[in-house]
N, C-alpha and C positions, 0 to 999 in steps of 0.2 A: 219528310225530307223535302218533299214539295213546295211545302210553304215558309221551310225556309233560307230555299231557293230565292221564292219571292221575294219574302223580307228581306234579304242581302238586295235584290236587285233594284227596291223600295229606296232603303237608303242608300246607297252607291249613286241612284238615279239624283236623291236631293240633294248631296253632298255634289254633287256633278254640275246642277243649277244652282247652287249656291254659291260656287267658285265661276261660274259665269259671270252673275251679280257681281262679285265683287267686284272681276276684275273690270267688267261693265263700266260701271258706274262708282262703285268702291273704293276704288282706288284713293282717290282726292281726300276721301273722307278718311282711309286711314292714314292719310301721310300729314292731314291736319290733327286728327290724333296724336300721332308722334310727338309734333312739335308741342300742342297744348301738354302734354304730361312732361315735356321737360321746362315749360312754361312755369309749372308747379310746380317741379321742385328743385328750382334753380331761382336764387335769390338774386336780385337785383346785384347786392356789392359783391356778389359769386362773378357775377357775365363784367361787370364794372371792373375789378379789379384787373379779369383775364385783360379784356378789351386793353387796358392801362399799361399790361404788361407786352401784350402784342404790337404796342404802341413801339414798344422799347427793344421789341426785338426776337422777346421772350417769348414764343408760342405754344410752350406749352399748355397754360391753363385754358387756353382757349380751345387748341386741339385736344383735350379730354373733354371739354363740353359737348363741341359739335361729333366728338365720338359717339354720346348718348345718346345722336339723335340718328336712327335707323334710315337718315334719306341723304341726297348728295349736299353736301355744305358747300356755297355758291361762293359766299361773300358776307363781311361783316362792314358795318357804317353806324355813323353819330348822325342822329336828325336832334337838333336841339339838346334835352338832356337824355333825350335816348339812345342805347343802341340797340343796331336791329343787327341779327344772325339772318341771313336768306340761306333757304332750304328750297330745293326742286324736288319734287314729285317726278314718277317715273313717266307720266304722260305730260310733264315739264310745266306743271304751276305752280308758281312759287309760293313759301310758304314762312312768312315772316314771323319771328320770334321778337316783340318788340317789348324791349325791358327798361323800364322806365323806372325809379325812385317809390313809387306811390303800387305801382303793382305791373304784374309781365302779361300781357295782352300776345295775340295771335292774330293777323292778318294774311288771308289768299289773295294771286293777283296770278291773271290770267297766263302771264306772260313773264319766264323769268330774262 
């Protein structure tokens, strides 16, 4: 009974410093996470199309995308042929989705 006392209070204790960690320093990493896995599997003429239609008034295919993404959706914008989704993070670094013709890239920035 004693030792597994222990054992309960073994792992209670690492699961206890692991969610420290996260929330530490983790944080950033999983809200870039986020974005990168819907970076993959959201097609260029997927985020183009919504963009296109948000343009016109329409937002919904845009707000079902930024639905997929688990963090606060800031703002969308056209840099040349791209567009970028800005996403913030809970300790507010933002976390760009930029989806371009050729492939969807991820960019952090300190400051949204």
């Amino acid at each position: 009974m004693r030792e597994a006392v222990g054992v309960a209070a073994v792992i209670v204790g690492a699961a206890t410093l692991a969610g420290v960690a996260h929330h530490a320093g983790g944080q950033g990493t999983h809200a870039r996470a986020a974005v990168e896995g819907a970076a993959h599997r959201l097609t260029y003429q997927q985020i183009a199309d919504a963009w296109a239609q948000d343009e016109l008034g329409d937002t919904a295919g845009l707000d079902a995308i930024v639905r997929g993404v688990p963090l606060r959706y800031r703002a969308a914008h056209q840099e040349g042929d791209a567009i970028v989704l800005t996403f913030a993070s809970q300790s507010g670094t933002c976390i760009d989705l930029v989806s371009r013709p050729e492939a969807n890239t991820v960019r952090s920035r300190p400051v949204c």
